[in-house]
N, C-alpha and C positions, 0 to 999 in steps of 0.2 A: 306797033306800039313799042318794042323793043329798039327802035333806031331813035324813039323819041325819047326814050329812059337814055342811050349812049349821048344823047345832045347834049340833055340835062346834065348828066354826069361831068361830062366835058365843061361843059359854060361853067358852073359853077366851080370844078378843079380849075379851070385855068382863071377865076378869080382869086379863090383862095392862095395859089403860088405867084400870082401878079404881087397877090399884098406882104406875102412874105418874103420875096425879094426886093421888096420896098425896106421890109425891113432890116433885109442883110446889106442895103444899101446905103440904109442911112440905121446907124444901130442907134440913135437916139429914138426913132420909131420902133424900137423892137418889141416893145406891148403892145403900140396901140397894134400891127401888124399880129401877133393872134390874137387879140381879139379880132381884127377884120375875120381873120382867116378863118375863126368859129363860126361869126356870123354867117360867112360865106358856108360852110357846110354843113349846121341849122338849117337854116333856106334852101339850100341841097338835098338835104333829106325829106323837109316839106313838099319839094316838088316831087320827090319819085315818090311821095306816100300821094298825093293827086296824081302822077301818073299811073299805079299797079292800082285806082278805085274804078270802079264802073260809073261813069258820071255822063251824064250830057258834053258835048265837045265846047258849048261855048262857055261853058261851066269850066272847065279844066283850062281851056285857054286865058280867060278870065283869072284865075288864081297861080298861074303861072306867070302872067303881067305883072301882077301884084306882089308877086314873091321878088321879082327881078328887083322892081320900084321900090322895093322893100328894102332889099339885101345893100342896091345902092346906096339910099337914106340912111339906113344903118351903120356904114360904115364911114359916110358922112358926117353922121354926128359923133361918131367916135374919134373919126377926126380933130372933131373942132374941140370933144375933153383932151383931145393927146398936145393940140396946139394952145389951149385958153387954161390947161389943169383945174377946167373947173368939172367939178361930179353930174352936175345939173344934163351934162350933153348924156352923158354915159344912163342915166335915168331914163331918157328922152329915148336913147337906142333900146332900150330895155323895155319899154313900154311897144316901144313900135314892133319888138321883134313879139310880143307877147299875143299884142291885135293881132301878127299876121298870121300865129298860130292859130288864135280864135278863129280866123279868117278862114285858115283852110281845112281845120276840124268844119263849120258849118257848112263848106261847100264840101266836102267828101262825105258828110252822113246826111246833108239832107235835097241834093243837086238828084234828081233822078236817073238814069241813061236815054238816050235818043231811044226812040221807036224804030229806025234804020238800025241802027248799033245789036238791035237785040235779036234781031233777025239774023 
């Protein structure tokens, strides 16, 4: 479990400095780039709080997909407030980042462990 916390850690650091050099690269993006770069380590942390739970594996697999699908979305539509300046997208990232908390609070308190796992 410890090489799959290093994964995680990694995937999502090297999203987070992906978008930040986005933003040192065009310094017109240099908000919406942290805000990516939050999102990206929000969803970072959600993942290592399903990785360090005792959960079923398709459980944690499952909220890890989600997180990714998330974290993408997310900084898609923060995107498109950075490119249209309008509020309505940055609402829309806001909302989705909020479900996907909801999302992985319900699967880390109520996802049981496998029967193999516990042995």
């Amino acid at each position: 479990m410890k090489t799959m916390r290093i994964i995680l850690i990694a995937t999502f650091a090297l999203t987070a400095v992906l978008v930040l050099l986005a933003g040192v690269l065009y310094p017109q993006m240099k908000n919406w780039s942290y805000l990516a770069a939050g999102i990206a380590f929000l969803h970072g942390v959600l993942a290592l709080v399903v990785a360090s739970r005792s959960m079923a594996d398709a459980g944690r697999i499952a909220a890890w997909c989600w997180q990714g699908i998330s974290t993408l979305l997310c900084i898609g539509l923060l995107l498109a407030q950075a490119l249209r300046n309008e509020n309505g997208w940055f609402l829309a990232a806001a909302a989705l980042s909020g479900f996907t908390l909801l999302v992985t609070l319900v699967f880390a308190l109520v996802l049981k462990p496998d029967v193999e796992s516990v042995r």
